[in-house]
mmCIF file of the N, C-alpha and C atoms, coordinates in Angstrom:
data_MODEL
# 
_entry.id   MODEL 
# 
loop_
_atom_site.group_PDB 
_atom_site.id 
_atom_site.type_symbol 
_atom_site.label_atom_id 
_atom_site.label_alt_id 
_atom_site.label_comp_id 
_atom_site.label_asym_id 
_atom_site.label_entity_id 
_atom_site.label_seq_id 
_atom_site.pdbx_PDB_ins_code 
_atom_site.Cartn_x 
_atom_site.Cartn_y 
_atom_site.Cartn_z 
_atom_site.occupancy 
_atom_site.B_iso_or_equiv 
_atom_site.pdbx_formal_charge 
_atom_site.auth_seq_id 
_atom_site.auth_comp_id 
_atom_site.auth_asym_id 
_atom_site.auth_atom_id 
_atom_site.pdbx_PDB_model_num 
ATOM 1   N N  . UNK A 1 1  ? -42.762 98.253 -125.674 1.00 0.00 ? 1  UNK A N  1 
ATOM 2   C CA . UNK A 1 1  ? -43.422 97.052 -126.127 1.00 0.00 ? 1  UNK A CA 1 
ATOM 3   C C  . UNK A 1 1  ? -44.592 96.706 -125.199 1.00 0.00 ? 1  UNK A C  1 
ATOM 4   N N  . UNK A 1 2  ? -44.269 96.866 -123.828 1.00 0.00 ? 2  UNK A N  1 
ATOM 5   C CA . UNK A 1 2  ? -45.491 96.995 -122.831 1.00 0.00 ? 2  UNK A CA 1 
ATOM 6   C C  . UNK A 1 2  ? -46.908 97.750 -123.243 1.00 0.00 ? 2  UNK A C  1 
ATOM 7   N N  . UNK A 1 3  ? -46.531 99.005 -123.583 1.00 0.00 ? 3  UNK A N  1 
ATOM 8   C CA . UNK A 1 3  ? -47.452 99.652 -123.865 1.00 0.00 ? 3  UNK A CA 1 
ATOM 9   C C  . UNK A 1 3  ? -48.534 99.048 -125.147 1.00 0.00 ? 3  UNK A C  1 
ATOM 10  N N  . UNK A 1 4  ? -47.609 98.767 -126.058 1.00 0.00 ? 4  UNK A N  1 
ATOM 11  C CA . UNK A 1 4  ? -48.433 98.077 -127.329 1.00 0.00 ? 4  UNK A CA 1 
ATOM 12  C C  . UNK A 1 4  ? -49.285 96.621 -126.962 1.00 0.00 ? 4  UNK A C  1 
ATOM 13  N N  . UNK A 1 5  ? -49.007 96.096 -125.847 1.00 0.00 ? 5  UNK A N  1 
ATOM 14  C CA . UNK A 1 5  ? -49.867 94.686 -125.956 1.00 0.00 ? 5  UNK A CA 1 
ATOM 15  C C  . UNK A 1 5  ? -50.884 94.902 -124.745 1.00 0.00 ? 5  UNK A C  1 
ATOM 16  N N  . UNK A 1 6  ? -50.541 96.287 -124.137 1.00 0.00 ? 6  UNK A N  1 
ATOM 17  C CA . UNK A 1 6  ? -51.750 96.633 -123.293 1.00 0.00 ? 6  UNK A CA 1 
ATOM 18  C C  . UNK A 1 6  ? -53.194 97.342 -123.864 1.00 0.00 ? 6  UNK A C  1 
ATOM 19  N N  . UNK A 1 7  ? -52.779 97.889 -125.560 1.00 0.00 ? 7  UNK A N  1 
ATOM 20  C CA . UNK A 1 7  ? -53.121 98.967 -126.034 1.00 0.00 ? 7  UNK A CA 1 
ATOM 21  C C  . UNK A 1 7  ? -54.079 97.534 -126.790 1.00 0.00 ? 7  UNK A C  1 
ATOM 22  N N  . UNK A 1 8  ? -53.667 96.881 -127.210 1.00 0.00 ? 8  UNK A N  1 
ATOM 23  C CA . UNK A 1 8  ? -54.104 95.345 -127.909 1.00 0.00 ? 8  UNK A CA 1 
ATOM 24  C C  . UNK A 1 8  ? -54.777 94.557 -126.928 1.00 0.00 ? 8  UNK A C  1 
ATOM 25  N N  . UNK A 1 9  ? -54.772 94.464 -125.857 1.00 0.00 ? 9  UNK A N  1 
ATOM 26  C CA . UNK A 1 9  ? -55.289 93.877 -124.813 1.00 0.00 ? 9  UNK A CA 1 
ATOM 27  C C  . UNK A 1 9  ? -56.839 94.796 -124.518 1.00 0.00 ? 9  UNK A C  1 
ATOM 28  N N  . UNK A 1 10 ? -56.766 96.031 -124.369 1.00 0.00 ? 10 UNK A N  1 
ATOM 29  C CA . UNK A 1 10 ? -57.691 97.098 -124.261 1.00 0.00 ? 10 UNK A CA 1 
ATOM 30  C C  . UNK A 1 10 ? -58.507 97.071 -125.384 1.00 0.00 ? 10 UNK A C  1 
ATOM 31  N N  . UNK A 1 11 ? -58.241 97.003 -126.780 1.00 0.00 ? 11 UNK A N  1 
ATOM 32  C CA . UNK A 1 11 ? -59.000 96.948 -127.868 1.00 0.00 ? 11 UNK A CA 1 
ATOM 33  C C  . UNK A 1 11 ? -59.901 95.444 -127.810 1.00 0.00 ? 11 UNK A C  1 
ATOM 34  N N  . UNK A 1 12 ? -59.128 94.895 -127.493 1.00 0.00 ? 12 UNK A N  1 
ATOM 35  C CA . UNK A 1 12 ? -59.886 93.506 -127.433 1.00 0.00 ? 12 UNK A CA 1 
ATOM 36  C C  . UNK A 1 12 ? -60.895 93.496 -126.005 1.00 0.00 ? 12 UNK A C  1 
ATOM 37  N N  . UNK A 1 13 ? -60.464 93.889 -125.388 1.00 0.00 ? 13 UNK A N  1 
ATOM 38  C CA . UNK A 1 13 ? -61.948 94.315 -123.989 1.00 0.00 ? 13 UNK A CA 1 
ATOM 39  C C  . UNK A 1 13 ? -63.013 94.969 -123.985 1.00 0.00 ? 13 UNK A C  1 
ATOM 40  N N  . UNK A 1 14 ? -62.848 96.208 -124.808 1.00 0.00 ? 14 UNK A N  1 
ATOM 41  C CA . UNK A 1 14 ? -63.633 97.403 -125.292 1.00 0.00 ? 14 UNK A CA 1 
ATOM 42  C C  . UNK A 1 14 ? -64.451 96.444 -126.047 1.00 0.00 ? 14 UNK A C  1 
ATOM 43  N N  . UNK A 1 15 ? -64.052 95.762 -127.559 1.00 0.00 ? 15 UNK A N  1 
ATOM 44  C CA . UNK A 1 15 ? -64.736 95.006 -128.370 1.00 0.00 ? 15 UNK A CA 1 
ATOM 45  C C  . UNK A 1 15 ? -65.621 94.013 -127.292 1.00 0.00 ? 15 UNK A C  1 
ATOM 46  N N  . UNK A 1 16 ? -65.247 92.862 -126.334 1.00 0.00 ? 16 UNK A N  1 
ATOM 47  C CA . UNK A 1 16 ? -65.936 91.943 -125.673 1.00 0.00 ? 16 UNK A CA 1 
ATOM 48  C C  . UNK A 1 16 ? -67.353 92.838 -125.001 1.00 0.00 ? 16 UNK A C  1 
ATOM 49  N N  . UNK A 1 17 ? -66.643 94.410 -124.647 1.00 0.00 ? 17 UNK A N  1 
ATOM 50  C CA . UNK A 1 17 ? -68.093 94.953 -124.071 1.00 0.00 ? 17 UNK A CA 1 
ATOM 51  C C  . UNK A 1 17 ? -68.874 95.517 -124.863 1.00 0.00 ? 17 UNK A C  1 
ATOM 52  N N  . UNK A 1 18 ? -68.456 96.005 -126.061 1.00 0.00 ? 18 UNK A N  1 
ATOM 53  C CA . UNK A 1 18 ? -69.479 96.217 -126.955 1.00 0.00 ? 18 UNK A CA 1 
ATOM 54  C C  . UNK A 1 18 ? -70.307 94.729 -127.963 1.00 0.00 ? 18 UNK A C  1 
ATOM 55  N N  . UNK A 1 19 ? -69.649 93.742 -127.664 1.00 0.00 ? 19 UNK A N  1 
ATOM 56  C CA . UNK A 1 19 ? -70.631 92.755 -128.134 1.00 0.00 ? 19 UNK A CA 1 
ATOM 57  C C  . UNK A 1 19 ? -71.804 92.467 -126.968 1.00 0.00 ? 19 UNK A C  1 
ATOM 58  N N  . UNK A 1 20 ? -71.003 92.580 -125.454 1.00 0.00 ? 20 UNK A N  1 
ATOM 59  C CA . UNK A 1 20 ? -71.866 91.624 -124.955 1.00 0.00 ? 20 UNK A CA 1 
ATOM 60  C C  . UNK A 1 20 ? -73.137 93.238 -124.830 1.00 0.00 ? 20 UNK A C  1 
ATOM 61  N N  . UNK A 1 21 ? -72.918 94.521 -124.991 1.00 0.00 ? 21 UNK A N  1 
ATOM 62  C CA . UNK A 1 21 ? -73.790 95.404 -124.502 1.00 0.00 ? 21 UNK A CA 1 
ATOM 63  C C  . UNK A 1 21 ? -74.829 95.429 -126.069 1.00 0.00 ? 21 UNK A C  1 
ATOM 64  N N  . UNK A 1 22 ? -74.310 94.855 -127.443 1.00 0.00 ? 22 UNK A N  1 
ATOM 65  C CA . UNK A 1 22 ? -74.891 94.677 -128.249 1.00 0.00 ? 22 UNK A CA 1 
ATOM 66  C C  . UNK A 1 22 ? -76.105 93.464 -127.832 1.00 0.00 ? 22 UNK A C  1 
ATOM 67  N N  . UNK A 1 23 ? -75.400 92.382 -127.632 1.00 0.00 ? 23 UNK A N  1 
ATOM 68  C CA . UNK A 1 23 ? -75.890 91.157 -127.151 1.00 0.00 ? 23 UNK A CA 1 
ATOM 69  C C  . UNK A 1 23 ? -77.636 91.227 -126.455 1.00 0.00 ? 23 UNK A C  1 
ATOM 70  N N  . UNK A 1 24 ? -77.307 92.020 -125.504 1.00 0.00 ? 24 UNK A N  1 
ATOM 71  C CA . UNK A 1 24 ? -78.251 92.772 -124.362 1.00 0.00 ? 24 UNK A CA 1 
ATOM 72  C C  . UNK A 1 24 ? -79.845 92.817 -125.224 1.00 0.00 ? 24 UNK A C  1 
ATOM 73  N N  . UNK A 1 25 ? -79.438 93.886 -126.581 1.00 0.00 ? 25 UNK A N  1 
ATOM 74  C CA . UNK A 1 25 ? -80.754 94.195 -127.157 1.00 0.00 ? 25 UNK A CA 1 
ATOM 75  C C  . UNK A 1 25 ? -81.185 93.018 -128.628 1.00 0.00 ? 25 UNK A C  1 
ATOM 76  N N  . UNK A 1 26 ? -80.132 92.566 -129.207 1.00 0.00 ? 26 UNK A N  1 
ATOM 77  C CA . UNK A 1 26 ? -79.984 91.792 -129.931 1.00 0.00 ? 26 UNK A CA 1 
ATOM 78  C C  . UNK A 1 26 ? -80.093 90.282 -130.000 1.00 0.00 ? 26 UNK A C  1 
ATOM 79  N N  . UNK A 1 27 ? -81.198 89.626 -129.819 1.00 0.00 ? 27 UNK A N  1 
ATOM 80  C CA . UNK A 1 27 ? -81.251 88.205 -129.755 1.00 0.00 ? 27 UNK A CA 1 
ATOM 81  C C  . UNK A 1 27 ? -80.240 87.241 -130.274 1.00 0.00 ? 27 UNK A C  1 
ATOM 82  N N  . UNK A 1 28 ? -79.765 87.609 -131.828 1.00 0.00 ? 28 UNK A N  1 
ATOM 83  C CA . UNK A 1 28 ? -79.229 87.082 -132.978 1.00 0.00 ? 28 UNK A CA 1 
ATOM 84  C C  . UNK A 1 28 ? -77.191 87.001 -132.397 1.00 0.00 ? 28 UNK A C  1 
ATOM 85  N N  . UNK A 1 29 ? -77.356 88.468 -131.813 1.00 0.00 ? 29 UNK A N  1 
ATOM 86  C CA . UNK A 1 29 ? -75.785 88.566 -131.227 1.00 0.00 ? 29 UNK A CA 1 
ATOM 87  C C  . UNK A 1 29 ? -75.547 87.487 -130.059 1.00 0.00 ? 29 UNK A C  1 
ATOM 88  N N  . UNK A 1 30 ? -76.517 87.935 -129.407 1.00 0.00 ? 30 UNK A N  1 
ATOM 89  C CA . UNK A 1 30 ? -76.281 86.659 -128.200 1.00 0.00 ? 30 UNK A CA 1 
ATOM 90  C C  . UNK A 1 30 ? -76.006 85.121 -128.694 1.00 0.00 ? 30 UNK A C  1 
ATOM 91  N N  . UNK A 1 31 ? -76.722 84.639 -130.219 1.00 0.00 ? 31 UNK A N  1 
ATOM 92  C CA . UNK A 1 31 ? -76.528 83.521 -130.985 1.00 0.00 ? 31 UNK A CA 1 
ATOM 93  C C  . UNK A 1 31 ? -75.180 83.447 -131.551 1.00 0.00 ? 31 UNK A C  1 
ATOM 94  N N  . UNK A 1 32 ? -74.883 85.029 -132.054 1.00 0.00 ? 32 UNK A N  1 
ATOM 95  C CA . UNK A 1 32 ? -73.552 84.779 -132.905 1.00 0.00 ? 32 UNK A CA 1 
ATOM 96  C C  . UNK A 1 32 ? -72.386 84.978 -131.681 1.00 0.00 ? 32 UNK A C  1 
ATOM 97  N N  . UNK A 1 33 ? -72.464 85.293 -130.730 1.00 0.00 ? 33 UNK A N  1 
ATOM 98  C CA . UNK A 1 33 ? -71.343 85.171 -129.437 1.00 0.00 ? 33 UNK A CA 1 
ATOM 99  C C  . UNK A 1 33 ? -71.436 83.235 -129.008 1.00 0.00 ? 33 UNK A C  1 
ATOM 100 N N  . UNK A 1 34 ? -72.735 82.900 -128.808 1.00 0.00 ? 34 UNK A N  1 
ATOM 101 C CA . UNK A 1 34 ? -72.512 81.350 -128.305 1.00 0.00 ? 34 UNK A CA 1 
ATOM 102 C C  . UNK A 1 34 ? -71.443 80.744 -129.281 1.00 0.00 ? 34 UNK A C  1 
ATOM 103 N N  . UNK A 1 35 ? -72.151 81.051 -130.822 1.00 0.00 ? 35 UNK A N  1 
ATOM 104 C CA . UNK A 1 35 ? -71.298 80.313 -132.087 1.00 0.00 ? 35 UNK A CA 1 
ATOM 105 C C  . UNK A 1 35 ? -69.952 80.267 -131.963 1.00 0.00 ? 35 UNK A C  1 
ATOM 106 N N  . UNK A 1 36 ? -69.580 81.169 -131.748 1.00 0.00 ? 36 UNK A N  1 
ATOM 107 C CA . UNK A 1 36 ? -68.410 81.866 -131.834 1.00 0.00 ? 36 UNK A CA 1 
ATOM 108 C C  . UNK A 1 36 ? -67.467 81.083 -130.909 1.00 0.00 ? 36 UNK A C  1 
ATOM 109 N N  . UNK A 1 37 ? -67.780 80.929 -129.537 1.00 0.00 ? 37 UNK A N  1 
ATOM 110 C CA . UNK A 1 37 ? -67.288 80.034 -128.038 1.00 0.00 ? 37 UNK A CA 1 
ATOM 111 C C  . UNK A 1 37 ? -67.298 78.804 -128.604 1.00 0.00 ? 37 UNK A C  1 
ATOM 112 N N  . UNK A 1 38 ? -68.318 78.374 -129.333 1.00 0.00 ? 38 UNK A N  1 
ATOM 113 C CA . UNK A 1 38 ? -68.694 76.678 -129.587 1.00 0.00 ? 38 UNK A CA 1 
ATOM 114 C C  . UNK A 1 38 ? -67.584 76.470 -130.754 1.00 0.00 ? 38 UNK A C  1 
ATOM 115 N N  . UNK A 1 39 ? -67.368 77.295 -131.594 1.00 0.00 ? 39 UNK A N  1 
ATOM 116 C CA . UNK A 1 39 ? -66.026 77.111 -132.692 1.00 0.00 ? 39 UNK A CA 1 
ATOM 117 C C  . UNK A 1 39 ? -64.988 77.212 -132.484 1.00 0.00 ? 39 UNK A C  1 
ATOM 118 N N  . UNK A 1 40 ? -64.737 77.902 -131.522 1.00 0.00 ? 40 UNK A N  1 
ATOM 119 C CA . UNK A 1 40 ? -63.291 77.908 -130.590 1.00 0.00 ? 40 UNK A CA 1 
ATOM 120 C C  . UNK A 1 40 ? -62.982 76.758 -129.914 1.00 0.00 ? 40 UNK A C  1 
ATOM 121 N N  . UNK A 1 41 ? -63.696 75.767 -129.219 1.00 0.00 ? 41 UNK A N  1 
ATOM 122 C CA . UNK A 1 41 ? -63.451 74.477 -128.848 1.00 0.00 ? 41 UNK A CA 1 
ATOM 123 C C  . UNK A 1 41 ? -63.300 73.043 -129.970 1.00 0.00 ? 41 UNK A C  1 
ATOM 124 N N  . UNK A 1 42 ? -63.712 73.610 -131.328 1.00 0.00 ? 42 UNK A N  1 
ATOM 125 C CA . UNK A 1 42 ? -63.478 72.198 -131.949 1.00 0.00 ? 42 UNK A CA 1 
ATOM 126 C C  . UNK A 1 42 ? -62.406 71.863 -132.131 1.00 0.00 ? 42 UNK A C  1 
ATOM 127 N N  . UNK A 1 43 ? -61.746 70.598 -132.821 1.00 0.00 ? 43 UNK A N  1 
ATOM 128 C CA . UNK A 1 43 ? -60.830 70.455 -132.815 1.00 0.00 ? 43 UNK A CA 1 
ATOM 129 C C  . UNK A 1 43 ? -60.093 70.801 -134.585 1.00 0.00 ? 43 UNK A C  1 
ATOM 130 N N  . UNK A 1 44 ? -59.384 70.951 -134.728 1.00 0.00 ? 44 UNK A N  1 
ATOM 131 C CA . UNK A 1 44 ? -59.008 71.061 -136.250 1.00 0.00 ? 44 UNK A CA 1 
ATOM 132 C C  . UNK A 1 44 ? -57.756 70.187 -136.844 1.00 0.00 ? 44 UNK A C  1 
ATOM 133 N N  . UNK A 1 45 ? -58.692 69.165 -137.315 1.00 0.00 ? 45 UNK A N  1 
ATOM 134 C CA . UNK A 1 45 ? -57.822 68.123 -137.340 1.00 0.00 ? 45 UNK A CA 1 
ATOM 135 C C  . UNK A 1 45 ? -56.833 68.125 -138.481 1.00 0.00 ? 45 UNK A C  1 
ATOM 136 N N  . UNK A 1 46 ? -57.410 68.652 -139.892 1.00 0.00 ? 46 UNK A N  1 
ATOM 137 C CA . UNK A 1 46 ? -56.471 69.210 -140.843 1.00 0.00 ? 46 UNK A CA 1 
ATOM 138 C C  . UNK A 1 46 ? -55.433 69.886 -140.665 1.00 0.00 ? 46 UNK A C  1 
ATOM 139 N N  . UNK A 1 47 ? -55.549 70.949 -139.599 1.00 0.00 ? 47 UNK A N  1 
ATOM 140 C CA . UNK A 1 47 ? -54.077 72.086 -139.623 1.00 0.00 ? 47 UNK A CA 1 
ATOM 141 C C  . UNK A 1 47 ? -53.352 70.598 -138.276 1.00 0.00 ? 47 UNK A C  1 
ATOM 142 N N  . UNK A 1 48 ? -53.783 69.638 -138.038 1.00 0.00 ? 48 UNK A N  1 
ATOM 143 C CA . UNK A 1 48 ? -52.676 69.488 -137.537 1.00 0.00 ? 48 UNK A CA 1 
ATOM 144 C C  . UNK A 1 48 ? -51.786 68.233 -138.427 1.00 0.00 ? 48 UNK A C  1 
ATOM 145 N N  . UNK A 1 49 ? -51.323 68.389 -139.363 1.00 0.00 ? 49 UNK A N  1 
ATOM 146 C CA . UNK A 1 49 ? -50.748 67.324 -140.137 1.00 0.00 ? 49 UNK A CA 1 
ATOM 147 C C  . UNK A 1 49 ? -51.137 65.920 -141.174 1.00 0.00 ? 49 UNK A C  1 
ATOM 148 N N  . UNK A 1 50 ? -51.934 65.679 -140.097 1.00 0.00 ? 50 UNK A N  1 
ATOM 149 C CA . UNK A 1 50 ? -52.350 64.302 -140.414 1.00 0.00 ? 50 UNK A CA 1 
ATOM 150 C C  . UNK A 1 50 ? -53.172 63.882 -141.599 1.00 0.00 ? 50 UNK A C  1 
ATOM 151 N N  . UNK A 1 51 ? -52.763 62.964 -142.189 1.00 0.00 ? 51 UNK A N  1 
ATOM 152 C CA . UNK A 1 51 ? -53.673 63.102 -143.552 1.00 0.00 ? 51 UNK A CA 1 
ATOM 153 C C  . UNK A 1 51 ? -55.381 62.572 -143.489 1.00 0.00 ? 51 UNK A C  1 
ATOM 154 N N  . UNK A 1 52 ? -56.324 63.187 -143.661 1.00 0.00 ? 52 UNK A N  1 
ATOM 155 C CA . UNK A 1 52 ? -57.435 63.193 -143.600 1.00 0.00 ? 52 UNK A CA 1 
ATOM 156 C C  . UNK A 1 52 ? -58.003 61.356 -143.411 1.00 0.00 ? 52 UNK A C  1 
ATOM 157 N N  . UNK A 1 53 ? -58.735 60.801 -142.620 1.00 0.00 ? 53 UNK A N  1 
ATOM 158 C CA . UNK A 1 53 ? -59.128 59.557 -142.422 1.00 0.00 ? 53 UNK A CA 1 
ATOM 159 C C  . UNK A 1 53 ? -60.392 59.287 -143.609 1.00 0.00 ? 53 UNK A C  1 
ATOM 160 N N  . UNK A 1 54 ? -60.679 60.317 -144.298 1.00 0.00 ? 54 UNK A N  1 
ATOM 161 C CA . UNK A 1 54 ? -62.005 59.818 -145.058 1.00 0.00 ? 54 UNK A CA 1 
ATOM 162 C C  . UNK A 1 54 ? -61.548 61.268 -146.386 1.00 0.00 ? 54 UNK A C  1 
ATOM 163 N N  . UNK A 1 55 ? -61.314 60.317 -148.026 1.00 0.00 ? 55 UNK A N  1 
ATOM 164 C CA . UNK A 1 55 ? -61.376 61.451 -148.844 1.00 0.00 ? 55 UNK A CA 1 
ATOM 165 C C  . UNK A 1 55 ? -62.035 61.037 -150.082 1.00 0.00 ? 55 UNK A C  1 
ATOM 166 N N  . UNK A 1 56 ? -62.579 61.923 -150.830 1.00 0.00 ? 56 UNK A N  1 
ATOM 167 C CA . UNK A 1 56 ? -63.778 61.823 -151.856 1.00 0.00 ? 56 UNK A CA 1 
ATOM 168 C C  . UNK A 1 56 ? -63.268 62.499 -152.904 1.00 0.00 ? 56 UNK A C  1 
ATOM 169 N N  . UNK A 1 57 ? -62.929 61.823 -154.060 1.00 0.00 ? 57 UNK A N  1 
ATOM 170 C CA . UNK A 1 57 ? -62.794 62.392 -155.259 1.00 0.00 ? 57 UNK A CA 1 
ATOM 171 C C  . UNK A 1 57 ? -63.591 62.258 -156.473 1.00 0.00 ? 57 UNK A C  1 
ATOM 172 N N  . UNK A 1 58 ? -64.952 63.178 -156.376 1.00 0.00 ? 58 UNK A N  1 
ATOM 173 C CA . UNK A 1 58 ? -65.589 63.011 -157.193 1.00 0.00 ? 58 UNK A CA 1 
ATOM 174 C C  . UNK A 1 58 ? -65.610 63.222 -158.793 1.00 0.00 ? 58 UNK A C  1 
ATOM 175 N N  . UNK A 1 59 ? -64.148 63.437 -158.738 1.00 0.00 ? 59 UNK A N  1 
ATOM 176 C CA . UNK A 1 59 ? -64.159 63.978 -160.651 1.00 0.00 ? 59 UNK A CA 1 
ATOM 177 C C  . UNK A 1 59 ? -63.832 61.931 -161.122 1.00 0.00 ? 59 UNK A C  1 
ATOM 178 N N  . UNK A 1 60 ? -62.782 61.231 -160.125 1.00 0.00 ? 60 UNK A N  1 
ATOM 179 C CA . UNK A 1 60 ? -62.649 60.004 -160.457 1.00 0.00 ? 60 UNK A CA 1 
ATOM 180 C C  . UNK A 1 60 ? -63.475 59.261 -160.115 1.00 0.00 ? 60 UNK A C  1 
ATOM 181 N N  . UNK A 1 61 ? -64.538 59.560 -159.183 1.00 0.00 ? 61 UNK A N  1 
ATOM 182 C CA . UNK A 1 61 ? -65.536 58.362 -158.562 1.00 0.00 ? 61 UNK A CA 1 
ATOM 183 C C  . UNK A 1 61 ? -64.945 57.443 -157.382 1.00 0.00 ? 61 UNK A C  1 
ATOM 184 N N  . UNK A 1 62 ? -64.067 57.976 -156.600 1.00 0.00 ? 62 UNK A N  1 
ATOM 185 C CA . UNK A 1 62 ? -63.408 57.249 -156.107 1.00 0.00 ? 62 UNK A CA 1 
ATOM 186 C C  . UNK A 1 62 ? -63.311 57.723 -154.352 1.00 0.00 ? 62 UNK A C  1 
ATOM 187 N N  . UNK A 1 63 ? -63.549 56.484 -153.309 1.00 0.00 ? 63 UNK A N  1 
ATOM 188 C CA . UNK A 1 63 ? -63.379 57.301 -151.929 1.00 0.00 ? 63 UNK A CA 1 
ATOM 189 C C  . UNK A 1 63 ? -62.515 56.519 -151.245 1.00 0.00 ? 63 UNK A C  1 
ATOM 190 N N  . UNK A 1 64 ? -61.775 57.181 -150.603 1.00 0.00 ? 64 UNK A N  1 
ATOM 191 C CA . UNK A 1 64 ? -60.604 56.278 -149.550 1.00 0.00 ? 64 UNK A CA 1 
ATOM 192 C C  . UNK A 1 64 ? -61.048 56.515 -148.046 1.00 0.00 ? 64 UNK A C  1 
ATOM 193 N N  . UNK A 1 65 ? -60.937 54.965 -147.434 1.00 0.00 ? 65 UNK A N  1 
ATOM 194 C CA . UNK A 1 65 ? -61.422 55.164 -146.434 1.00 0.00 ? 65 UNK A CA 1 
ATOM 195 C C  . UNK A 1 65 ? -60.188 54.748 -145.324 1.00 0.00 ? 65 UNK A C  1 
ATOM 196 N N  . UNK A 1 66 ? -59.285 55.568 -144.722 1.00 0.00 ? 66 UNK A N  1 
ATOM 197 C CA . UNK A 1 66 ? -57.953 54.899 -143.762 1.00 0.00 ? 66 UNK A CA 1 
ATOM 198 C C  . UNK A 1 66 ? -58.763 54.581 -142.839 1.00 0.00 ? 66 UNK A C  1 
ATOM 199 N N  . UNK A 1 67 ? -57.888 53.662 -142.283 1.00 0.00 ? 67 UNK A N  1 
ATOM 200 C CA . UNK A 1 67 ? -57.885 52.726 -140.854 1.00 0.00 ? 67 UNK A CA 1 
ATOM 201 C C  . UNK A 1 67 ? -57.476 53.589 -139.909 1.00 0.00 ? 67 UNK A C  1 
ATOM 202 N N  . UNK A 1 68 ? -58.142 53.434 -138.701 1.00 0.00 ? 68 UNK A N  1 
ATOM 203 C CA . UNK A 1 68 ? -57.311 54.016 -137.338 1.00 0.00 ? 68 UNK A CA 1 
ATOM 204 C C  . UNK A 1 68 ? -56.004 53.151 -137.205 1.00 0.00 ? 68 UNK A C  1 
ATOM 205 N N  . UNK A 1 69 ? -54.607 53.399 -136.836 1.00 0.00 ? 69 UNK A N  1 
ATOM 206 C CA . UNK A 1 69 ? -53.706 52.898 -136.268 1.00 0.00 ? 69 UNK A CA 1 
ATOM 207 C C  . UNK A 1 69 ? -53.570 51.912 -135.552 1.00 0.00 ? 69 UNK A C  1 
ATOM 208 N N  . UNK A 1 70 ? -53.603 50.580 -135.372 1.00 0.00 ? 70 UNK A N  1 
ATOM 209 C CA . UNK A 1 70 ? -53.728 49.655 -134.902 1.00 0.00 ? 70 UNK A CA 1 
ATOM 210 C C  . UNK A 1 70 ? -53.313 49.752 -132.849 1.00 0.00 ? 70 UNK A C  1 
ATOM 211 N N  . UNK A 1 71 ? -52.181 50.494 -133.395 1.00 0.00 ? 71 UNK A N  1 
ATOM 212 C CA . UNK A 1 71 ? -51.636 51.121 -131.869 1.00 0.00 ? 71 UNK A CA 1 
ATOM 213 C C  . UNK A 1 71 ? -52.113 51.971 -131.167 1.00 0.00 ? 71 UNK A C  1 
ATOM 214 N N  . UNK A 1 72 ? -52.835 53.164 -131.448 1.00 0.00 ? 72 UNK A N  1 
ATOM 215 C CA . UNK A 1 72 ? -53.428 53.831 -130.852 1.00 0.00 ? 72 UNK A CA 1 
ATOM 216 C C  . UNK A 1 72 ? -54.703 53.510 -130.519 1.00 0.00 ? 72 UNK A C  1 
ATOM 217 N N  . UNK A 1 73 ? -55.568 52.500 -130.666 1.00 0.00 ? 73 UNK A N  1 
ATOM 218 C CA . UNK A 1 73 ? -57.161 52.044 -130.067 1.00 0.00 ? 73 UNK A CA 1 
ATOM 219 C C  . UNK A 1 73 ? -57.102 51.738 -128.974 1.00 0.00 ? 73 UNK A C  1 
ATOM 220 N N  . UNK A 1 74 ? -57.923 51.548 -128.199 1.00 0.00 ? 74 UNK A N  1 
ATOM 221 C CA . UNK A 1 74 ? -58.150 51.440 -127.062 1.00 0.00 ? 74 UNK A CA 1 
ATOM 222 C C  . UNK A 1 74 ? -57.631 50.235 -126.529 1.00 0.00 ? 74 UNK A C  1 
ATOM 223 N N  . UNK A 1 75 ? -57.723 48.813 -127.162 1.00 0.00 ? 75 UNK A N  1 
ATOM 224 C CA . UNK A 1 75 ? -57.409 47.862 -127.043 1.00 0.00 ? 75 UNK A CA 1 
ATOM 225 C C  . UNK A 1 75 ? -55.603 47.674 -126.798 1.00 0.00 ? 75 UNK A C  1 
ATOM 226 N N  . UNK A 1 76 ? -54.701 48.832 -127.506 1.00 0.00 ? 76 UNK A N  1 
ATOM 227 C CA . UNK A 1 76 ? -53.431 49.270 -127.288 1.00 0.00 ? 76 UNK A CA 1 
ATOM 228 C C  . UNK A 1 76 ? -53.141 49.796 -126.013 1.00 0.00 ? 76 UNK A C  1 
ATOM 229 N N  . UNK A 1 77 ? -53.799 50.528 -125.427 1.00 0.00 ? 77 UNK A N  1 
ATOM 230 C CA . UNK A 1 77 ? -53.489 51.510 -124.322 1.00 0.00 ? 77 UNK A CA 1 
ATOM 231 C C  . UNK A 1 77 ? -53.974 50.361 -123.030 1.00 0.00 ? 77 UNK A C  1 
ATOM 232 N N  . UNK A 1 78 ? -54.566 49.132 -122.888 1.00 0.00 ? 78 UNK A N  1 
ATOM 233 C CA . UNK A 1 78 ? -54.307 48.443 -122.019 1.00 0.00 ? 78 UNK A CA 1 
ATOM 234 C C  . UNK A 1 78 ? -53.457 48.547 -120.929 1.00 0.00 ? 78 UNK A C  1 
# 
């Protein structure tokens, strides 16, 4: 099992040096590597449960707008 997540570990290194040695001659790669770092930090608020704070249903004409939690604002954490 060692062997397999070193072998997976190695594929994924090989790949990081062939982007960044792509990167090198490629203006556009060096853009699509930043992208890439900058999408890895957002947050994703959908996969984590919570039901969306703002939703739009345009077949009814209709938009819901939830409230933040009364408890969790800043004014709570006092």
């Amino acid at each position: 099992m060692a062997r397999e997540a070193a072998k997976r570990t190695g594929k994924r290194l090989s790949a990081t040096y062939v982007d960044e040695y792509t990167a090198i001659f490629y203006g556009t790669k060096r853009m699509e590597l930043n992208h890439r770092d900058s999408v890895e930090m957002l947050r994703e608020e959908d996969a984590q449960g919570a039901p969306p704070r703002l939703g739009v249903d345009l077949d009814r004409g209709v938009v819901v707008l939830r409230p933040d939690d009364p408890g969790s604002g800043p004014a709570a954490r006092r």
